[in-house]
C-alpha positions in Angstrom: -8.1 -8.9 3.3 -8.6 -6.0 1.0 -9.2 -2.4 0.5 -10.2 -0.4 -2.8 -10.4 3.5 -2.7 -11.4 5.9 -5.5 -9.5 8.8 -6.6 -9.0 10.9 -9.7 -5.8 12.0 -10.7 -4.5 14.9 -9.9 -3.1 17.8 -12.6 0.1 17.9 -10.1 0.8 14.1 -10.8 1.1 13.9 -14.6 3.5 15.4 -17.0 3.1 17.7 -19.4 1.5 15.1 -22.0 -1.3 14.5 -19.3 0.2 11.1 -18.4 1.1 10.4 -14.3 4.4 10.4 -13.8 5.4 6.8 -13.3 7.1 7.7 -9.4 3.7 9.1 -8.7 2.2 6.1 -8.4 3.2 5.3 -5.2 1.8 8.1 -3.5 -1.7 6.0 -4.8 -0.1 2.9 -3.5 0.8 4.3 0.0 -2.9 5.8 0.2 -4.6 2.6 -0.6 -1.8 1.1 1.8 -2.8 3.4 5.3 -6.7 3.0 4.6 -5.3 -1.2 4.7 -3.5 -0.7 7.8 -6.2 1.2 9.6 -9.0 -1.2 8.6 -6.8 -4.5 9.5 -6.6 -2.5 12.7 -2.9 -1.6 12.9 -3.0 2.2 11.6 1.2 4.0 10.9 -0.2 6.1 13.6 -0.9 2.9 16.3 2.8 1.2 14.9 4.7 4.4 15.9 2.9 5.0 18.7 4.1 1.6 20.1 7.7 3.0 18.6 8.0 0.3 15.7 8.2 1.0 11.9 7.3 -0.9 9.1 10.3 0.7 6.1 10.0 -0.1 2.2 13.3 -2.6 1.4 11.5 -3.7 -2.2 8.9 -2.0 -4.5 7.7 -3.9 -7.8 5.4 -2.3 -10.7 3.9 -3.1 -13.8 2.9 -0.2 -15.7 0.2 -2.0 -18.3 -1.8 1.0 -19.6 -1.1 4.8 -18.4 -2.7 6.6 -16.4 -4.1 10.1 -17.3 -5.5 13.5 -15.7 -9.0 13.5 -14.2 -8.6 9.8 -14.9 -10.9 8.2 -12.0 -9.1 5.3 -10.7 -9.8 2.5 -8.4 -6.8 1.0 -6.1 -7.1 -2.0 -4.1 -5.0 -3.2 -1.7 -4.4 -6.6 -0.7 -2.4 -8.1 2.2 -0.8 -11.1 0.8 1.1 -11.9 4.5 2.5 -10.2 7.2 5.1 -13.0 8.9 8.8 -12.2 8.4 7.4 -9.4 5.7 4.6 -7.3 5.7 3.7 -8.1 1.5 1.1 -5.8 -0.3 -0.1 -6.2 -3.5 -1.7 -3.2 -5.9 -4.1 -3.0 -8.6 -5.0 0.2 -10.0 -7.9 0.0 -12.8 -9.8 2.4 -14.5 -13.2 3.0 -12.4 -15.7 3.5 -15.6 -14.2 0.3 -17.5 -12.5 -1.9 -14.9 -9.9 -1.5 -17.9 -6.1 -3.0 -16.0 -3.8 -0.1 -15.8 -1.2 -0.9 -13.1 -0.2 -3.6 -10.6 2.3 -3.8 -8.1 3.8 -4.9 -4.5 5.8 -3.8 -1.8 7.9 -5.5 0.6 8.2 -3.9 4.5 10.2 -4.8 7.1 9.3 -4.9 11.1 12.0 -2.3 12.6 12.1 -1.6 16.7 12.4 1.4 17.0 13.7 0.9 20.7 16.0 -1.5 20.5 16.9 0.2 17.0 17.0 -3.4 15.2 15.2 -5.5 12.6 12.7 -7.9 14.1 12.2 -11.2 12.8 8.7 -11.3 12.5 5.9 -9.1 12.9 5.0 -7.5 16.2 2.9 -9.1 18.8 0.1 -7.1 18.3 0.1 -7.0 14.7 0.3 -10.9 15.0 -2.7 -10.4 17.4 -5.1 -8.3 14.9 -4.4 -10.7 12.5 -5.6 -13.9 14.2 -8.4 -12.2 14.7 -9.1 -11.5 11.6 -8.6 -15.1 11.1 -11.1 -16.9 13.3 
């Protein structure tokens, strides 16, 4: 599953050549990450709320063309599997052309927050939204 969402880049993101900083990109990521989440039916806001945490442990981009100020950009999202590892990959092209500008993937553990310990695989319920997603 999927999720694309359109933004234009901020004046606040890029550097004084008109180019995004390259640790901005994440903040693109991450949004394109929680509109995943919430349509897949497991939202940050439901995981906490059941007092579990998904944390970062590995972030991997490939900067292919830059991207620039008012640029409009679309960023897709794609759950590639969510067993041991929740795995995300990124795309973010240029709207108007399609032209490839940046892809990436990030790696999340399942953390309990009660029992203050990894997990082994992914919660029951996230396991449960996502067969259903599969039948």
């Amino acid at each position: 599953m999927q999720e694309t969402i359109v933004r234009r880049i901020d004046f606040c993101d890029v550097d004084m050549t008109g180019v995004m900083w390259h640790g901005n990109y994440c903040k693109y990521f991450e949004e394109a990450r929680c509109q995943l989440l919430e349509k897949l039916g497991f939202s940050y806001q439901e995981i906490y709320k059941r007092h579990y945490q998904i944390p970062l442990i590995c972030l991997k981009i490939k900067y292919s063309r830059p991207c620039h100020f008012d640029q409009e950009v679309a960023i897709t999202a794609e759950l590639v599997k969510a067993d041991h590892f929740l795995v995300i990959k990124y795309i973010i092209k240029d709207q108007r052309t399609g032209t490839l500008l940046s892809k990436a993937e990030t790696k999340h553990a399942f953390y309990d927050g009660n029992k203050k310990r990894a997990l082994i695989n992914a919660p029951e319920f996230i396991e449960e939204k996502l067969k259903g997603l599969n039948n």
